[in-house]
PyMOL Python script that loads the backbone (N, CA, C, O; Angstrom):
from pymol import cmd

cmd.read_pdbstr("""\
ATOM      1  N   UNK A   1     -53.305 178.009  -5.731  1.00  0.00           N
ATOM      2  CA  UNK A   1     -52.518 178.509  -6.836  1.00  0.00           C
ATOM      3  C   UNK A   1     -53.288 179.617  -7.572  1.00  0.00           C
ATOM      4  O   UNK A   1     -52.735 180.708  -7.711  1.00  0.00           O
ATOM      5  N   UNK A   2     -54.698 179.386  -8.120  1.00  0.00           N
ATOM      6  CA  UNK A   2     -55.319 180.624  -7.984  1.00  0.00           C
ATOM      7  C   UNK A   2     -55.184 182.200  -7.422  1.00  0.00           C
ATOM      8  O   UNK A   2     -55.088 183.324  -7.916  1.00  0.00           O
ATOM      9  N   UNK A   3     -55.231 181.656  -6.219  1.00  0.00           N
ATOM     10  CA  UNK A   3     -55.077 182.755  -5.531  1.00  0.00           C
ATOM     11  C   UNK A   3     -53.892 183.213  -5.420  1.00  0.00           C
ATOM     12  O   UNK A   3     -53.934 184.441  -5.507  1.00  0.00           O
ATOM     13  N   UNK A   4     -52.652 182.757  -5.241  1.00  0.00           N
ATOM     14  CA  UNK A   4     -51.522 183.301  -5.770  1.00  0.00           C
ATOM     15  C   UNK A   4     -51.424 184.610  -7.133  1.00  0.00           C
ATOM     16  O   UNK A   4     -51.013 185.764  -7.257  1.00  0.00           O
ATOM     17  N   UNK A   5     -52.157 183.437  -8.052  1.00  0.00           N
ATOM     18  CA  UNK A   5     -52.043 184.136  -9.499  1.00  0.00           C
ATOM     19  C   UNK A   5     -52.834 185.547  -9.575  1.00  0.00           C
ATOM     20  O   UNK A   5     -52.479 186.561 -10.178  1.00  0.00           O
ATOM     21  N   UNK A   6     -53.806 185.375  -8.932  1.00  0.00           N
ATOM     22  CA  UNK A   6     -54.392 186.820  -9.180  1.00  0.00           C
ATOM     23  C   UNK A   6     -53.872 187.982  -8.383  1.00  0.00           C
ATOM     24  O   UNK A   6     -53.908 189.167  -8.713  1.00  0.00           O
ATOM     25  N   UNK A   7     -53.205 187.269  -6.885  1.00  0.00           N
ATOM     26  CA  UNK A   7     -52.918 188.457  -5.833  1.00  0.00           C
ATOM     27  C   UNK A   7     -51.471 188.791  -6.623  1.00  0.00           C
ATOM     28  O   UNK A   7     -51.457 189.892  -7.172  1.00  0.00           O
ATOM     29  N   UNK A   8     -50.109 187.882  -6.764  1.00  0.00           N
ATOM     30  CA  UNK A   8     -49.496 188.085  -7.480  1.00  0.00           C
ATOM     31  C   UNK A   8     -49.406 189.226  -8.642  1.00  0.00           C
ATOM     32  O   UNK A   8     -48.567 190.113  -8.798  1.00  0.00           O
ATOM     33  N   UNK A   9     -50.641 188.869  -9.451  1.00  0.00           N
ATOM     34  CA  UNK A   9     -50.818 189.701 -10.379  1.00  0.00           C
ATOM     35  C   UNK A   9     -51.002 190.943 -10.045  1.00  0.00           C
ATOM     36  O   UNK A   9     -50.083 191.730 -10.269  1.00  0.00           O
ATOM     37  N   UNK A  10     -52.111 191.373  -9.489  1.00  0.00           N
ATOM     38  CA  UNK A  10     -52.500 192.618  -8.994  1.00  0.00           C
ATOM     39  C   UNK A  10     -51.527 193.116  -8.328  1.00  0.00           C
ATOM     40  O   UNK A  10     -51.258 194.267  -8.670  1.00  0.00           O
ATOM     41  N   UNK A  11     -50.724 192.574  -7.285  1.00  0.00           N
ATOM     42  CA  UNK A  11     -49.147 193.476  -6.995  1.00  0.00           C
ATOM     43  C   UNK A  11     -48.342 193.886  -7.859  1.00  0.00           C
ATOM     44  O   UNK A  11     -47.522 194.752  -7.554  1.00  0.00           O
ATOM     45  N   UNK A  12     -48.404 193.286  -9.295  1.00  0.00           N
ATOM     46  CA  UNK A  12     -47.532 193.502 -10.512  1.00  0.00           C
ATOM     47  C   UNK A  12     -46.497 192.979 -10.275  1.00  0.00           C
ATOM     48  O   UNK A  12     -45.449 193.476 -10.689  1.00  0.00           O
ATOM     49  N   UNK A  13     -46.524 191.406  -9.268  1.00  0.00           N
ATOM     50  CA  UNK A  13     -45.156 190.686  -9.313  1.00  0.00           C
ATOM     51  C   UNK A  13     -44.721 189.928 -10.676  1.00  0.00           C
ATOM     52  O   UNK A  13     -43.871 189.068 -10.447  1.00  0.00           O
ATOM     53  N   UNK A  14     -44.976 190.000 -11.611  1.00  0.00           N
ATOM     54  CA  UNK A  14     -45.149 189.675 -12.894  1.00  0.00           C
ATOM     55  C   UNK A  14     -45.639 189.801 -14.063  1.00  0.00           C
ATOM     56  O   UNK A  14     -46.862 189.933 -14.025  1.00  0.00           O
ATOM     57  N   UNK A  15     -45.015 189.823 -15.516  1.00  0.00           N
ATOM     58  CA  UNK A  15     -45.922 190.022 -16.476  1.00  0.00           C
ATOM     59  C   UNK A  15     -46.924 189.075 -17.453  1.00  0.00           C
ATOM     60  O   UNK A  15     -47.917 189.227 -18.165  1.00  0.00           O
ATOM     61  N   UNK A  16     -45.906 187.871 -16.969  1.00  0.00           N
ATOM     62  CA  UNK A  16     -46.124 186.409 -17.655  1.00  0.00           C
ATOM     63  C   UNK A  16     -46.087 185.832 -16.430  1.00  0.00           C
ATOM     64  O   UNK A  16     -45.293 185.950 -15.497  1.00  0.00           O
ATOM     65  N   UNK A  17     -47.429 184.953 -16.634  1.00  0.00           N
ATOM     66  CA  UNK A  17     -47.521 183.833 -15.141  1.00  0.00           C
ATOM     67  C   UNK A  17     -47.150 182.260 -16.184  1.00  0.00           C
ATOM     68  O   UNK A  17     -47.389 182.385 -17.385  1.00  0.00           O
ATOM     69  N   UNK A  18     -46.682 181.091 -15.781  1.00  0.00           N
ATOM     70  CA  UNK A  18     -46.679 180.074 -16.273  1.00  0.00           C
ATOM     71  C   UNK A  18     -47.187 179.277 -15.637  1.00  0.00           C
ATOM     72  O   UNK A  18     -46.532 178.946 -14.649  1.00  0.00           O
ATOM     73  N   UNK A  19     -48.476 178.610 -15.823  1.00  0.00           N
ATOM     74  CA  UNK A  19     -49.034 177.626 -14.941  1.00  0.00           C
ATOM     75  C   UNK A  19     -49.306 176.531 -14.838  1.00  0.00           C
ATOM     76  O   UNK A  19     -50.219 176.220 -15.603  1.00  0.00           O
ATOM     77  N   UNK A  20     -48.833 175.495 -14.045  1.00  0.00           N
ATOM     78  CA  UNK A  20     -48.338 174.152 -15.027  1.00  0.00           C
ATOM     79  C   UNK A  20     -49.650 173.488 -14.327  1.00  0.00           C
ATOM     80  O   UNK A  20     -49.677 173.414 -13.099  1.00  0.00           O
ATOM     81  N   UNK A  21     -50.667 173.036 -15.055  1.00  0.00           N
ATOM     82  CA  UNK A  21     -52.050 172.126 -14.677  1.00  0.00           C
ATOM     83  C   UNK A  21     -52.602 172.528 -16.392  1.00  0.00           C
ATOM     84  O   UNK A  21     -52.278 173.319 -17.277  1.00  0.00           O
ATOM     85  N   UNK A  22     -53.493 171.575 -16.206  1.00  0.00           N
ATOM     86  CA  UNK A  22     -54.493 170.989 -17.287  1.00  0.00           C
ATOM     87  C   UNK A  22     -56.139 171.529 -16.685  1.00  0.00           C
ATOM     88  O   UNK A  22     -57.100 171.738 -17.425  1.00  0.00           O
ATOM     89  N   UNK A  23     -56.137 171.644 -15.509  1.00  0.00           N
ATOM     90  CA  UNK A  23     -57.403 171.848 -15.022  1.00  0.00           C
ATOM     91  C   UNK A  23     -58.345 172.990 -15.381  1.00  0.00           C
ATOM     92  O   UNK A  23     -57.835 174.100 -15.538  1.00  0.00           O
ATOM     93  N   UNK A  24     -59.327 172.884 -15.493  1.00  0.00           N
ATOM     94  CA  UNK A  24     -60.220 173.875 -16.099  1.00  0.00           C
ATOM     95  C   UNK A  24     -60.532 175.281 -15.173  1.00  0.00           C
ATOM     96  O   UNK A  24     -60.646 176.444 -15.562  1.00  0.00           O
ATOM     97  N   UNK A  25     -60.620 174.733 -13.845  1.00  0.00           N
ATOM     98  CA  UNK A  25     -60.874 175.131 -12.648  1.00  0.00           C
ATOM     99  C   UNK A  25     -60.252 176.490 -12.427  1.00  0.00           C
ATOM    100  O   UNK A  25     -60.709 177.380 -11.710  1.00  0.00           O
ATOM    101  N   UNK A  26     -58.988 176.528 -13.248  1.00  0.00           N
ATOM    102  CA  UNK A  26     -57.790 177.626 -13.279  1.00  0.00           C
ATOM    103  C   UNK A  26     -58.498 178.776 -14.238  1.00  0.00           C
ATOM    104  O   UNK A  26     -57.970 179.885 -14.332  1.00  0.00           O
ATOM    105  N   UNK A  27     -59.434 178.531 -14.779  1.00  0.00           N
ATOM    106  CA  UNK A  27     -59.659 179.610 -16.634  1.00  0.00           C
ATOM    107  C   UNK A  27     -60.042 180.727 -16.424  1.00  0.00           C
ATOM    108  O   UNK A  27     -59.851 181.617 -17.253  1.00  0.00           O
ATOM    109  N   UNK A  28     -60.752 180.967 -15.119  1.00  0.00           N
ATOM    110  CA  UNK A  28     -61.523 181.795 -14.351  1.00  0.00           C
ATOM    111  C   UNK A  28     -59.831 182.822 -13.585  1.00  0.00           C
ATOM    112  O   UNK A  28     -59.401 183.973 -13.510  1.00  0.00           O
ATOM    113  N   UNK A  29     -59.652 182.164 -13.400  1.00  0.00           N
ATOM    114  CA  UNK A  29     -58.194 183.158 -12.813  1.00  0.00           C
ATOM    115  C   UNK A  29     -57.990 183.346 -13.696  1.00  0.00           C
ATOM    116  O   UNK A  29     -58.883 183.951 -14.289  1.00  0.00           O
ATOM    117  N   UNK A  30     -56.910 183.067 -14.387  1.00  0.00           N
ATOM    118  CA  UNK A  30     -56.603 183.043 -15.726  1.00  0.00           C
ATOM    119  C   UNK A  30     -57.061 184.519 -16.684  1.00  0.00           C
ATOM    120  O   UNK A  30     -56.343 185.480 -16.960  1.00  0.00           O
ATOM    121  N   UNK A  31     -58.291 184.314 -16.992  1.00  0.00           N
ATOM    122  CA  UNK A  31     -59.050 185.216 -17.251  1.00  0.00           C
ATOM    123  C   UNK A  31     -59.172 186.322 -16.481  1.00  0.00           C
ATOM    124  O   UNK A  31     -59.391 187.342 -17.135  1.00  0.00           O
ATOM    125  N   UNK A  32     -59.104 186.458 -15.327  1.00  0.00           N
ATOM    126  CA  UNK A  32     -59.156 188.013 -14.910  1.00  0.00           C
ATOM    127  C   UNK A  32     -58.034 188.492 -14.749  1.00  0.00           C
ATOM    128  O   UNK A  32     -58.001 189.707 -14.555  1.00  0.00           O
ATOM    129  N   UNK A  33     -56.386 187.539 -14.772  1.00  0.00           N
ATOM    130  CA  UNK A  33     -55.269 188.490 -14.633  1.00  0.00           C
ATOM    131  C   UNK A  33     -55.102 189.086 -16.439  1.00  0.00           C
ATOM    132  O   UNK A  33     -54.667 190.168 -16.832  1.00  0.00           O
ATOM    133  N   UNK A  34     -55.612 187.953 -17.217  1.00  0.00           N
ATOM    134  CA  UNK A  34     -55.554 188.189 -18.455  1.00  0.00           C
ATOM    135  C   UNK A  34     -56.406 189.686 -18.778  1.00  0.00           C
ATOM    136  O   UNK A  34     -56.206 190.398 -19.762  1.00  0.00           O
ATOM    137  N   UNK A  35     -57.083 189.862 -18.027  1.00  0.00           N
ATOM    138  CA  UNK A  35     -57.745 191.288 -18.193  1.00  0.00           C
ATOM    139  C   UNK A  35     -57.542 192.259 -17.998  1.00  0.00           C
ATOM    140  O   UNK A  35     -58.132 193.283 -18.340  1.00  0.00           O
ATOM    141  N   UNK A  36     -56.221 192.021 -17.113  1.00  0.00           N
ATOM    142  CA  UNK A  36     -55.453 192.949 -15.999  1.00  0.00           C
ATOM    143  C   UNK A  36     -54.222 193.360 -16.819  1.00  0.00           C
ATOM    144  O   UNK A  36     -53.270 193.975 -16.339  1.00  0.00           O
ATOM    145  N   UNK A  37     -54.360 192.836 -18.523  1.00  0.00           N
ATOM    146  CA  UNK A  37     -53.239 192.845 -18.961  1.00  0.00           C
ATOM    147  C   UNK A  37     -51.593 191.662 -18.679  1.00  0.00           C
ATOM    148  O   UNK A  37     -50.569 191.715 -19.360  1.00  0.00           O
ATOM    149  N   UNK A  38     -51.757 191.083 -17.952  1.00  0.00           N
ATOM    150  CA  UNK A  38     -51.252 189.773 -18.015  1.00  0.00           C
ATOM    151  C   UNK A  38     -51.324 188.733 -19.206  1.00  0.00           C
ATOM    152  O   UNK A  38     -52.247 188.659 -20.017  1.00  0.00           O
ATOM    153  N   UNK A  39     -49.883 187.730 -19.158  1.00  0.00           N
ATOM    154  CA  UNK A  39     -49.944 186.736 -20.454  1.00  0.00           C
ATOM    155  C   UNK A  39     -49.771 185.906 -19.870  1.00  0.00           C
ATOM    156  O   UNK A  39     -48.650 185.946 -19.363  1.00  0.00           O
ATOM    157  N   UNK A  40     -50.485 184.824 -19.553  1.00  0.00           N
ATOM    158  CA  UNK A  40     -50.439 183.390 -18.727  1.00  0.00           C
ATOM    159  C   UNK A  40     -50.446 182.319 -20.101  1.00  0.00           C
ATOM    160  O   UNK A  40     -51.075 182.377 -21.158  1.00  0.00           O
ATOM    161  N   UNK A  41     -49.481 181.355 -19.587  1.00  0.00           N
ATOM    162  CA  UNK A  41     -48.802 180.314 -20.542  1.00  0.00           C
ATOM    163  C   UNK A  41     -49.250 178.981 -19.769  1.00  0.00           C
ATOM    164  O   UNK A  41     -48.758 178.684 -18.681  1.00  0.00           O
ATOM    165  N   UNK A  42     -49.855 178.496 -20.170  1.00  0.00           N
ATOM    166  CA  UNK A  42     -49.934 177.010 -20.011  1.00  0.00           C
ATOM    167  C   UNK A  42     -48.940 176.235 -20.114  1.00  0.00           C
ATOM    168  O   UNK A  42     -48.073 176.520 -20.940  1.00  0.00           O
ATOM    169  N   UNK A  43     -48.818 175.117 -19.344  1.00  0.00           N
ATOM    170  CA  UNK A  43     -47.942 173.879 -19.079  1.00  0.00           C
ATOM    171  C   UNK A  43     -48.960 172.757 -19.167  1.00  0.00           C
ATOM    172  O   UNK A  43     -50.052 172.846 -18.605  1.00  0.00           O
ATOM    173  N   UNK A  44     -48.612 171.761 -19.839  1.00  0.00           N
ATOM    174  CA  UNK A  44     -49.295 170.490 -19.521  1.00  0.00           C
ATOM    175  C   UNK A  44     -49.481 169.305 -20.007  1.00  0.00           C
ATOM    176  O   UNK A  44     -49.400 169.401 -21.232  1.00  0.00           O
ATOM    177  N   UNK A  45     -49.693 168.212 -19.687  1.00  0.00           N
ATOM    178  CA  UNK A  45     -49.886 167.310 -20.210  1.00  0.00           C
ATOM    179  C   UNK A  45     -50.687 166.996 -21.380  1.00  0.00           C
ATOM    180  O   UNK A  45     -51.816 167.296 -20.991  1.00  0.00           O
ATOM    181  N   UNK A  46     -50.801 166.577 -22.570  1.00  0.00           N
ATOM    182  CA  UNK A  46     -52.249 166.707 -23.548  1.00  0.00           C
ATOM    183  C   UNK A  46     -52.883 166.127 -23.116  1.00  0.00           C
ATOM    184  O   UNK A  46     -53.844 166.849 -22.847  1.00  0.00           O
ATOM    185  N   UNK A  47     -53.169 164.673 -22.633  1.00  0.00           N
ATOM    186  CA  UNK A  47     -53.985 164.278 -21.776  1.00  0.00           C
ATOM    187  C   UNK A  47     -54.845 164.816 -20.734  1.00  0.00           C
ATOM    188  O   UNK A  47     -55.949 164.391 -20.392  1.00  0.00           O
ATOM    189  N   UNK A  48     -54.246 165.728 -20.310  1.00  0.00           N
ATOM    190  CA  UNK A  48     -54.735 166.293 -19.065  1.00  0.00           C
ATOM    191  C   UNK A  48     -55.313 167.531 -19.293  1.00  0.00           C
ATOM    192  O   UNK A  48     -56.232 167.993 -18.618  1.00  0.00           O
ATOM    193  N   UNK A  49     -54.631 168.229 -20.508  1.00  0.00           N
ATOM    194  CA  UNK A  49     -55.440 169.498 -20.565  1.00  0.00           C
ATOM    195  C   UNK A  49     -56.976 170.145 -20.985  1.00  0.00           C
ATOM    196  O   UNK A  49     -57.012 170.484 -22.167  1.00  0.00           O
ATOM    197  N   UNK A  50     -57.888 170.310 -20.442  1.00  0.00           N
ATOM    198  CA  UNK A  50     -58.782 170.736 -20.603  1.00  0.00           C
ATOM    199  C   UNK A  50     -58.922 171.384 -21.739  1.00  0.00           C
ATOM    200  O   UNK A  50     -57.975 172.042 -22.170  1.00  0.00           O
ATOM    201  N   UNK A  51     -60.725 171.279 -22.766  1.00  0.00           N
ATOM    202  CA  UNK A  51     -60.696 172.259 -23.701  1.00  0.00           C
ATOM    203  C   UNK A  51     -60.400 173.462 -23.117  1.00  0.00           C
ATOM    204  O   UNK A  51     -59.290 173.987 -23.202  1.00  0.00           O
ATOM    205  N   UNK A  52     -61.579 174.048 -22.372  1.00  0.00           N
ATOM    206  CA  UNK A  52     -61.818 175.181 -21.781  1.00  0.00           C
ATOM    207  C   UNK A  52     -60.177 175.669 -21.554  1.00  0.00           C
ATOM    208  O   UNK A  52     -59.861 176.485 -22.420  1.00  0.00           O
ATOM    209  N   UNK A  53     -59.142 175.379 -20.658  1.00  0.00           N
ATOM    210  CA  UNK A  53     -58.221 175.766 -20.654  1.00  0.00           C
ATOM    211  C   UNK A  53     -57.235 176.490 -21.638  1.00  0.00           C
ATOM    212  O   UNK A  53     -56.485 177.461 -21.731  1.00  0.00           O
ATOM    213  N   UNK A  54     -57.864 175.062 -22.517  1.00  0.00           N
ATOM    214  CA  UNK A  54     -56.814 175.174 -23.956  1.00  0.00           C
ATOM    215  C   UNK A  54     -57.313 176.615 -24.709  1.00  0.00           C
ATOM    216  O   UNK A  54     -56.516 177.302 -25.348  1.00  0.00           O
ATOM    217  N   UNK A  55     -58.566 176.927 -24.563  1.00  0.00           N
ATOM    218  CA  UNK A  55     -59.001 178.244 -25.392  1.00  0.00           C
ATOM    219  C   UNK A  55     -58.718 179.571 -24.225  1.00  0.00           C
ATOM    220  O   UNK A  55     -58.968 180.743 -24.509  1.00  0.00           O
ATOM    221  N   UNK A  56     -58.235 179.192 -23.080  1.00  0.00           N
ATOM    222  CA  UNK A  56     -57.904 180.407 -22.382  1.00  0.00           C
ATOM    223  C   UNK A  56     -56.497 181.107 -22.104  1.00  0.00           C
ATOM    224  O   UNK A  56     -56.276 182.261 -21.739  1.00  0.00           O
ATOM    225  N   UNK A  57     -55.540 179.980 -22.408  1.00  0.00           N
ATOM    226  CA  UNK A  57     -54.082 180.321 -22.451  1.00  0.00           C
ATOM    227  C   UNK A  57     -53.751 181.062 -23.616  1.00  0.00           C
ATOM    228  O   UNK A  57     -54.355 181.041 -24.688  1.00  0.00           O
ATOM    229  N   UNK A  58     -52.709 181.739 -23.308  1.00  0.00           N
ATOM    230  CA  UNK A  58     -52.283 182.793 -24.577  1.00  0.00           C
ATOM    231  C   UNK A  58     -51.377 181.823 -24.967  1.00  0.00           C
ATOM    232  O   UNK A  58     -51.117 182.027 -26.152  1.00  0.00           O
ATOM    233  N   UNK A  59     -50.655 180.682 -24.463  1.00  0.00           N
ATOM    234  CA  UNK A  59     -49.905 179.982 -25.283  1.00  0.00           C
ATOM    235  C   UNK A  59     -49.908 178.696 -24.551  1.00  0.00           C
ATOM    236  O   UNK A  59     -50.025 178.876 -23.339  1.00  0.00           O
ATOM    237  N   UNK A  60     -49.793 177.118 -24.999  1.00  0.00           N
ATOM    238  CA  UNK A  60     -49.557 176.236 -24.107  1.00  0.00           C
ATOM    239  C   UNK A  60     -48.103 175.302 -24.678  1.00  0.00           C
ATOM    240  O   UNK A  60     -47.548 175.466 -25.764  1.00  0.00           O
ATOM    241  N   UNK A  61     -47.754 174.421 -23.724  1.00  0.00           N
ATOM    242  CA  UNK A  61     -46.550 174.064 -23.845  1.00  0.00           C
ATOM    243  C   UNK A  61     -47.080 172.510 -23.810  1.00  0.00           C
ATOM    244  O   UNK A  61     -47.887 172.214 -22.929  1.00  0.00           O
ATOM    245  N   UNK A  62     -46.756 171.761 -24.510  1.00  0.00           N
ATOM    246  CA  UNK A  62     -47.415 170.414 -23.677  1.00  0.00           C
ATOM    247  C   UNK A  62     -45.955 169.560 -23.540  1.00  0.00           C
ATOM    248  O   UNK A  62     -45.070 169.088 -24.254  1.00  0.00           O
ATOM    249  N   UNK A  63     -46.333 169.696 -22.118  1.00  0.00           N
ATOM    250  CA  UNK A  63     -45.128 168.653 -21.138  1.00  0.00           C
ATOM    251  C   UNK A  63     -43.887 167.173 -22.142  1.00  0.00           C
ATOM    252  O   UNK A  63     -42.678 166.940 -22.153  1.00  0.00           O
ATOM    253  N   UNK A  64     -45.014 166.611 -22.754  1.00  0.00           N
ATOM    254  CA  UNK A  64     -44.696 164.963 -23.589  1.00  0.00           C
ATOM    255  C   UNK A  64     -43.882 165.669 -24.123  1.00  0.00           C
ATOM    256  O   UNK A  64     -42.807 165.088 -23.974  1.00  0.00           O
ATOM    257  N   UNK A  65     -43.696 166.765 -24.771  1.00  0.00           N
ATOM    258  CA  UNK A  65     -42.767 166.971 -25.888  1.00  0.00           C
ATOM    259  C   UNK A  65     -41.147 167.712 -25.660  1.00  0.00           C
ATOM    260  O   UNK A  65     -40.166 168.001 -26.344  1.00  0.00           O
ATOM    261  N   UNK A  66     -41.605 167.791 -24.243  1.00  0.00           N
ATOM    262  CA  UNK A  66     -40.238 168.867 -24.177  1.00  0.00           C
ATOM    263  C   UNK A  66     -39.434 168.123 -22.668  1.00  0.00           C
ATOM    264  O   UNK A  66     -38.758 168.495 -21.709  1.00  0.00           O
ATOM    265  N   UNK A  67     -39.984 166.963 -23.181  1.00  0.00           N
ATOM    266  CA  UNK A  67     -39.507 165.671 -21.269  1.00  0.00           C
ATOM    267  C   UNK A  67     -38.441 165.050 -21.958  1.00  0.00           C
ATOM    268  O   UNK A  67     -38.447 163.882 -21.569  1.00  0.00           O
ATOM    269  N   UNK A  68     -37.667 165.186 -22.653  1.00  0.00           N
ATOM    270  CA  UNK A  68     -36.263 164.819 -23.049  1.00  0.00           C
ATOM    271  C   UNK A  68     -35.630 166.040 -22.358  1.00  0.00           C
ATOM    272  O   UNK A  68     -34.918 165.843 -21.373  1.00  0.00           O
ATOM    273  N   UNK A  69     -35.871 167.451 -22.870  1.00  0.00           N
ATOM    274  CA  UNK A  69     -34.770 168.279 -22.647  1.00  0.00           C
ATOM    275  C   UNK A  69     -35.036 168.651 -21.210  1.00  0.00           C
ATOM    276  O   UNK A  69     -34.183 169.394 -20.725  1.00  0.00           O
ATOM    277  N   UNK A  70     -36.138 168.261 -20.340  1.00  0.00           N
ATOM    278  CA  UNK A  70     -36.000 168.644 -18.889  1.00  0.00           C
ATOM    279  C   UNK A  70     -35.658 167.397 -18.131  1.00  0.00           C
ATOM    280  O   UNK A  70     -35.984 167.323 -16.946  1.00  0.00           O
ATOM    281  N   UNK A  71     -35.048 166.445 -18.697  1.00  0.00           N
ATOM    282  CA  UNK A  71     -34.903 165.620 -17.627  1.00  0.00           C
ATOM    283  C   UNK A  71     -33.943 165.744 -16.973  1.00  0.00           C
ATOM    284  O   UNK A  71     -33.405 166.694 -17.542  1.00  0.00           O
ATOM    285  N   UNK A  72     -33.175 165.420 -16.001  1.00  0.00           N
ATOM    286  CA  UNK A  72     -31.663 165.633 -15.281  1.00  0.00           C
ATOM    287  C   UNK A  72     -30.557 165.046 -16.022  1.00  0.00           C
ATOM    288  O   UNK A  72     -29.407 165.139 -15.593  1.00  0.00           O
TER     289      UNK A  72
END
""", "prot")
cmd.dss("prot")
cmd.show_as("cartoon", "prot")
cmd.util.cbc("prot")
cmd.orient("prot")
């Protein structure tokens, strides 16, 4: 998924990436499309989300709160 996000990016298939994980592992991507001028939005669980993450998203969404209006 990484690698998506950055090759993605660099083609300019997007301006806003939304990336639904908590993992820290992601901040490093993250960060260089964010450099590239990209706005990547977090998805995630609060449980699950990483500090590090949490200070690298330009915005996050956390999952618990919005699982009424996505359910079927």
């Amino acid at each position: 998924m990484a690698t998506e996000l950055i090759a993605q990016g660099f083609g300019g298939s997007y301006e806003v990436a939304v990336v639904v994980t908590g993992d820290d592992d992601f901040s490093k991507a993250i960060r260089y499309v964010q450099d590239q001028g990209k706005t990547v939005e977090v998805a995630s669980f609060d449980a699950n989300l990483s500090s590090g993450l949490e200070r690298t998203a330009d915005s996050i969404t956390f999952l618990g709160e919005i699982t009424d209006s996505i359910r079927r």
